[in-house]
N, CA, C and O of each residue as an XYZ file, in Angstrom:
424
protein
N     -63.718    120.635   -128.801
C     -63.964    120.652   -130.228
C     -63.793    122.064   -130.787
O     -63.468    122.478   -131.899
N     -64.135    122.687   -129.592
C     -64.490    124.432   -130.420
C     -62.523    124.803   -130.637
O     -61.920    125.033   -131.685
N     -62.097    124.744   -129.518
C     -60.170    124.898   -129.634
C     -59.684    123.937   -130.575
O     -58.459    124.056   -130.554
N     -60.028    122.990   -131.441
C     -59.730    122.245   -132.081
C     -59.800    123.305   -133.681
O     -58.874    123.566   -134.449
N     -61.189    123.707   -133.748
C     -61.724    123.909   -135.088
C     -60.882    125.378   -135.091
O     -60.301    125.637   -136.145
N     -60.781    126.305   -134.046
C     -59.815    127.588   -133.960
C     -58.350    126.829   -134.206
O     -58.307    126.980   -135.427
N     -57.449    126.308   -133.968
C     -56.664    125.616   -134.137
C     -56.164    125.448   -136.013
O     -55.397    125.965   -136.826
N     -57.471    124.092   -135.901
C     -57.121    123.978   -137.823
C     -57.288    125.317   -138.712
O     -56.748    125.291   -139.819
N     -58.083    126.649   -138.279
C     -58.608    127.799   -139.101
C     -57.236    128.537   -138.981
O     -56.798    128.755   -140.110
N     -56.512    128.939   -138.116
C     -55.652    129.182   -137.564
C     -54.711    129.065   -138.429
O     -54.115    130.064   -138.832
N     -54.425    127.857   -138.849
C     -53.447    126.370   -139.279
C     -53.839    126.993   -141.170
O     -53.020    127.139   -142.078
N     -55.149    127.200   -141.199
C     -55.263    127.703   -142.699
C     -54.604    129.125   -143.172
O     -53.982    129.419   -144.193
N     -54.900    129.720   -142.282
C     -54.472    131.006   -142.910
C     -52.976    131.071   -142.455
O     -52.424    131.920   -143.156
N     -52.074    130.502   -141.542
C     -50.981    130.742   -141.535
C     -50.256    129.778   -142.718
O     -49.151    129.345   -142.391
N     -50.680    129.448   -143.865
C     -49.880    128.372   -144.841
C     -50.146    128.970   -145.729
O     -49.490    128.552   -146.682
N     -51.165    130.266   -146.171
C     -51.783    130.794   -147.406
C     -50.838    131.132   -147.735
O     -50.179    131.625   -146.820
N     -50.146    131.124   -149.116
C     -49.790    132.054   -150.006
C     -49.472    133.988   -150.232
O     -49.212    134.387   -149.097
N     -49.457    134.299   -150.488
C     -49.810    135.928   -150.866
C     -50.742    135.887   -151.371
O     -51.676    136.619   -151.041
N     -50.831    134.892   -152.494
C     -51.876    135.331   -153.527
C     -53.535    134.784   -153.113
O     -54.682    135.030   -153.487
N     -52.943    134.020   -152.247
C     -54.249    132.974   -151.722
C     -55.064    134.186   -150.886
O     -56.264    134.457   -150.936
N     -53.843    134.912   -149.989
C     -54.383    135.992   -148.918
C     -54.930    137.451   -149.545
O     -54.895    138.524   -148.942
N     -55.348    137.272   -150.652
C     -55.568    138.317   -151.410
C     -54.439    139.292   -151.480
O     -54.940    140.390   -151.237
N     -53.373    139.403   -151.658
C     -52.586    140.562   -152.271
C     -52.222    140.649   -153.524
O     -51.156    140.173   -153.912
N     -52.791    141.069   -154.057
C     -52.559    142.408   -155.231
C     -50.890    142.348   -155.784
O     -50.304    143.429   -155.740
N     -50.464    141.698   -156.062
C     -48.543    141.609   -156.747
C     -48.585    140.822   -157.350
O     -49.365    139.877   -157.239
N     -47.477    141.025   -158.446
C     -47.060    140.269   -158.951
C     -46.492    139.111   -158.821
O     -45.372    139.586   -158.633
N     -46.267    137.673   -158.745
C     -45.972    136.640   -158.743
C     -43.979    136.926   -158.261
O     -43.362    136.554   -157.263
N     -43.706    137.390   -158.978
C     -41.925    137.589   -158.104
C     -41.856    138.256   -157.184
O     -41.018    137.994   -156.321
N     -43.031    139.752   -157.004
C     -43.393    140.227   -155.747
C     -43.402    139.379   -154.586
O     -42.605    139.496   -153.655
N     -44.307    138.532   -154.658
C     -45.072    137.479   -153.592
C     -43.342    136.960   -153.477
O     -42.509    137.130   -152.587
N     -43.295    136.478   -154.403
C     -41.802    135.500   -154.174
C     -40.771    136.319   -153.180
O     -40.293    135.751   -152.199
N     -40.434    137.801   -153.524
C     -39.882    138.199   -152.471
C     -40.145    138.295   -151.248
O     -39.207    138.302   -150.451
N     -41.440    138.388   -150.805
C     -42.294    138.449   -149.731
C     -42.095    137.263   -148.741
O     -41.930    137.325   -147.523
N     -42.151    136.152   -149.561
C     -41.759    134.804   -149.095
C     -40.434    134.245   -148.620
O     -40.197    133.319   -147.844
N     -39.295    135.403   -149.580
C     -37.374    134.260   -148.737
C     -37.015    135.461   -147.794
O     -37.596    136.514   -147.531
N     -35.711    134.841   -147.344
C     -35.682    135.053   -145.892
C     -34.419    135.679   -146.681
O     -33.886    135.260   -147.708
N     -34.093    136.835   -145.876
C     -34.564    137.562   -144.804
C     -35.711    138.706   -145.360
O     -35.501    139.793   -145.897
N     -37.140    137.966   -144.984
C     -38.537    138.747   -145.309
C     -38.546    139.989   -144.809
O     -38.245    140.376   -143.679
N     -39.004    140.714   -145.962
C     -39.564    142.458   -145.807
C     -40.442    142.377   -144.728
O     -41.340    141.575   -144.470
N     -39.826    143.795   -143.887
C     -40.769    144.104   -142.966
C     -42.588    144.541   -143.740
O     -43.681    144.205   -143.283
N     -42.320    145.295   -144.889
C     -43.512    145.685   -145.835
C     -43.129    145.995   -146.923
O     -41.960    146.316   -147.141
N     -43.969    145.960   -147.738
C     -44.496    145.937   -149.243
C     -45.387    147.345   -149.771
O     -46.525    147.192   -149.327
N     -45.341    148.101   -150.220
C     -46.226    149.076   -150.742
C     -46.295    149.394   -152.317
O     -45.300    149.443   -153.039
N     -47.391    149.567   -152.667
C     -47.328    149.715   -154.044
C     -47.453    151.694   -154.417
O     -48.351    152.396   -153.952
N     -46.690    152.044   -155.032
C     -46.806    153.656   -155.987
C     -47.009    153.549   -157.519
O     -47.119    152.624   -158.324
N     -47.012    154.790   -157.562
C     -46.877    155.149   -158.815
C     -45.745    155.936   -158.710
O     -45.506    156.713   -157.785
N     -45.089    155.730   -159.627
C     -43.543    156.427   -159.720
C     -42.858    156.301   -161.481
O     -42.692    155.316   -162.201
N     -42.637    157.502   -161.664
C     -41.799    157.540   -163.279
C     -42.854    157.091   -164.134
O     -42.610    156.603   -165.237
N     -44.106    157.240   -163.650
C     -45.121    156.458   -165.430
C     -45.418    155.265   -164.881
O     -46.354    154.792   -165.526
N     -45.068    154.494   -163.956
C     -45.120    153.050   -163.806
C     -45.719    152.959   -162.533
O     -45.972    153.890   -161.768
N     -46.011    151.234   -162.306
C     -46.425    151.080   -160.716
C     -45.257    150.277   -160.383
O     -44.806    149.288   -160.961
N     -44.898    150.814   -159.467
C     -43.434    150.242   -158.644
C     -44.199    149.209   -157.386
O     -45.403    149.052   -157.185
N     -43.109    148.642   -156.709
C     -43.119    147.861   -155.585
C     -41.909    148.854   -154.355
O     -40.814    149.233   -154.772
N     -42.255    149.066   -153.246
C     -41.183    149.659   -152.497
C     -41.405    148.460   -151.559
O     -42.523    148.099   -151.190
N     -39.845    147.670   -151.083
C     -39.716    146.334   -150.409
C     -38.538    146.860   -149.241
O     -37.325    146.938   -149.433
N     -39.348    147.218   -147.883
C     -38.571    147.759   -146.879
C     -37.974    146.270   -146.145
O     -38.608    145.239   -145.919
N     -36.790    146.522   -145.925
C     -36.022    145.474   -145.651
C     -36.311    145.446   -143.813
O     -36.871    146.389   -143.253
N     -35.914    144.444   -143.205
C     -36.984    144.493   -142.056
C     -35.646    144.501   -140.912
O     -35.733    143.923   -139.829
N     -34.484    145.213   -141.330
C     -33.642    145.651   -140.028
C     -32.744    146.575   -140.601
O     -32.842    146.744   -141.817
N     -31.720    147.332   -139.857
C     -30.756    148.262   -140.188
C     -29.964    148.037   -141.006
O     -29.600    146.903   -141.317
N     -29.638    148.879   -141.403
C     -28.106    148.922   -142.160
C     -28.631    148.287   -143.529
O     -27.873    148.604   -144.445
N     -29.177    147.876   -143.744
C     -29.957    147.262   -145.403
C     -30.746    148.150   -146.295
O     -31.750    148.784   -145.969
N     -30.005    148.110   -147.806
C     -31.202    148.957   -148.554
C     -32.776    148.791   -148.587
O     -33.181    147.628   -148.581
N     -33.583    149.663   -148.615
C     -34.950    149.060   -149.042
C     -35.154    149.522   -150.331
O     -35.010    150.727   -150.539
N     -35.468    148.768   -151.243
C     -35.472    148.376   -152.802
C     -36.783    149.020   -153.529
O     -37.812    149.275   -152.904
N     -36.641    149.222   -154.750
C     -37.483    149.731   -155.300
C     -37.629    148.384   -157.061
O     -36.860    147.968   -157.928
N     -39.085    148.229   -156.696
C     -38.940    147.263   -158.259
C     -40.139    147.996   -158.737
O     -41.020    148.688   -158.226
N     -39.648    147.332   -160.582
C     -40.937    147.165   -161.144
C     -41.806    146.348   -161.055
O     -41.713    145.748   -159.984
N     -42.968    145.881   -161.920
C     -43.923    145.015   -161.877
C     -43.429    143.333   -162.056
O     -43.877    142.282   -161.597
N     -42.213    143.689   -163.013
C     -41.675    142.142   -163.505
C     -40.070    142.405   -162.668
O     -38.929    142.338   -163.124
N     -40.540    142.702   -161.365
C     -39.340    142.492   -160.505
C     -38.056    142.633   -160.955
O     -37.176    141.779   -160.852
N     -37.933    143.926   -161.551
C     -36.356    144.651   -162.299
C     -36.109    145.428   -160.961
O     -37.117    145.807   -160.364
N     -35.093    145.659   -160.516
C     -34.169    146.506   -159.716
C     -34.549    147.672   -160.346
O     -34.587    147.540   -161.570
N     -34.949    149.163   -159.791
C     -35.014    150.356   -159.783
C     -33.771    150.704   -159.498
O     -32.740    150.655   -160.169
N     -34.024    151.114   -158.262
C     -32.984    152.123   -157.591
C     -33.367    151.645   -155.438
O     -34.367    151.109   -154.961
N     -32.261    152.079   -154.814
C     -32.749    151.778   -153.824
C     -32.796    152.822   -152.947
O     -31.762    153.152   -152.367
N     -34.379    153.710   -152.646
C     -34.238    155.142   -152.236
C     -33.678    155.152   -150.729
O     -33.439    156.255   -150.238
N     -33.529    154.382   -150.220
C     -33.177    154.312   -148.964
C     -32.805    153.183   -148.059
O     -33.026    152.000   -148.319
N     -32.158    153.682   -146.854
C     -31.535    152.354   -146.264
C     -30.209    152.703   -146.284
O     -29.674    153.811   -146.254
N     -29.586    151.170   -146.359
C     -27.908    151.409   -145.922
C     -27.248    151.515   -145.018
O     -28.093    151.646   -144.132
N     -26.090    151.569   -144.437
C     -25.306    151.978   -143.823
C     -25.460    154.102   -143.449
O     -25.985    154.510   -142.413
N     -25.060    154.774   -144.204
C     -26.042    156.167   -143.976
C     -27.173    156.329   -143.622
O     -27.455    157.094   -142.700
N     -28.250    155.487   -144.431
C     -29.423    155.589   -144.465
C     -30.176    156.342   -145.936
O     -31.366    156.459   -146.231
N     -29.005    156.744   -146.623
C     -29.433    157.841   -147.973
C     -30.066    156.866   -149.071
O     -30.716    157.311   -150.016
N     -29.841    155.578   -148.886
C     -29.993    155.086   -150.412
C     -28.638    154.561   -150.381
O     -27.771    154.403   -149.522
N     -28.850    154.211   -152.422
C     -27.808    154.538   -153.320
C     -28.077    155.301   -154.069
O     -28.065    154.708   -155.148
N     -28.339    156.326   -154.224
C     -28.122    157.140   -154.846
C     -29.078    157.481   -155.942
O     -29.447    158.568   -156.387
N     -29.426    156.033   -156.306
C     -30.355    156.312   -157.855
C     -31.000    156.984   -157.632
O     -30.832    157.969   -158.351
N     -31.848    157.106   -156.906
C     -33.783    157.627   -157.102
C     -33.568    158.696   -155.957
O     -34.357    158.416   -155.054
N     -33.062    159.443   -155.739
C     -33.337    160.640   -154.424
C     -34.631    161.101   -154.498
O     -34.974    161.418   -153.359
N     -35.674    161.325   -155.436
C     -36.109    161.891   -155.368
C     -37.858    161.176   -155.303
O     -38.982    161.669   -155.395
N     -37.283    159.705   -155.084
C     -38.717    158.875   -154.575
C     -39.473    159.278   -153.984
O     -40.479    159.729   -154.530
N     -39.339    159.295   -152.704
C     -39.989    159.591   -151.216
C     -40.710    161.057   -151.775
O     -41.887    161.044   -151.416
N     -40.343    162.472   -152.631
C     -41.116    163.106   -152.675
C     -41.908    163.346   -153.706
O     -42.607    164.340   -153.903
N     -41.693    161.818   -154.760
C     -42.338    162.069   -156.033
C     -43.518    160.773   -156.049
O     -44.602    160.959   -156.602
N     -43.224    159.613   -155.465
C     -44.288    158.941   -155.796
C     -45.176    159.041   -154.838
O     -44.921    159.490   -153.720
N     -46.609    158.507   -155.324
C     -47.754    158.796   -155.275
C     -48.798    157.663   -154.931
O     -48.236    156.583   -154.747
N     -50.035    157.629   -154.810
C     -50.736    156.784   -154.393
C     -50.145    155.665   -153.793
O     -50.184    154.583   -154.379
N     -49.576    155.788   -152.646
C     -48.668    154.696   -152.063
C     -49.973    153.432   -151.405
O     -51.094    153.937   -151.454
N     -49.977    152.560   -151.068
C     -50.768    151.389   -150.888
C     -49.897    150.218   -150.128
O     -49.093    149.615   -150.838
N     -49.969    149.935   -149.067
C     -49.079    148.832   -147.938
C     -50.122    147.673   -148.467
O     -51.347    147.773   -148.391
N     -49.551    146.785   -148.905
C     -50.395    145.916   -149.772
C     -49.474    144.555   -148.827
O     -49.915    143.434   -149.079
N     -48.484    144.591   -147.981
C     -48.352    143.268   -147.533
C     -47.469    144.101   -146.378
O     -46.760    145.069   -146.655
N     -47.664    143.472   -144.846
C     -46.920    144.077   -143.319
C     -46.425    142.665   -142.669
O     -47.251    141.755   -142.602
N     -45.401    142.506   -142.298
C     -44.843    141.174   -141.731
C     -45.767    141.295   -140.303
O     -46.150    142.258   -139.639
N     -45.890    140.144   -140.204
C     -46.360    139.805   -138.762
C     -45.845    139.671   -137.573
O     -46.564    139.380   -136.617
């Protein structure tokens, strides 16, 4: 009975949501979080006046993305084929601030 009830608890939290699991994003956030091919992680900054999303892509050679709150394309500070980005935002990594890992793939 006791491997049964670990089992169904188990069974709950692997079906939650984002939002169910308490994270903190926006609703298209979560949505990215959710299709495939899923971010290795999620962190929230402050960057340019705003709170951004940084969405690290979870293998090589792929940008990792920078959004706003209502899931607009920034810039993508890094990643790629080089590894530089594209170009937009060089100057992410030493400008934003209060960074926060608000979702880590399992």
């Amino acid at each position: 009975m006791r491997a049964f009830r670990l089992i169904f608890i188990a069974f709950l939290f692997s079906n939650m949501t984002c939002e169910e699991a308490g994270i903190d994003a926006p609703a298209c956030i979560q949505t990215l979080i959710k299709t495939d091919p899923q971010p290795i992680e999620v962190w929230r900054y402050k960057f340019d006046g705003q709170m951004v999303y940084y969405v690290a892509a979870d293998c090589c050679d792929q940008f990792n993305s920078v959004y706003d709150s209502n899931c607009n394309l920034i810039c993508h500070p890094s990643g790629g084929i080089a590894g530089g980005g594209d170009g937009q935002c060089p100057e992410f990594h030493n400008t934003a601030t209060d960074g926060v890992l608000i979702w880590k793939k399992k």
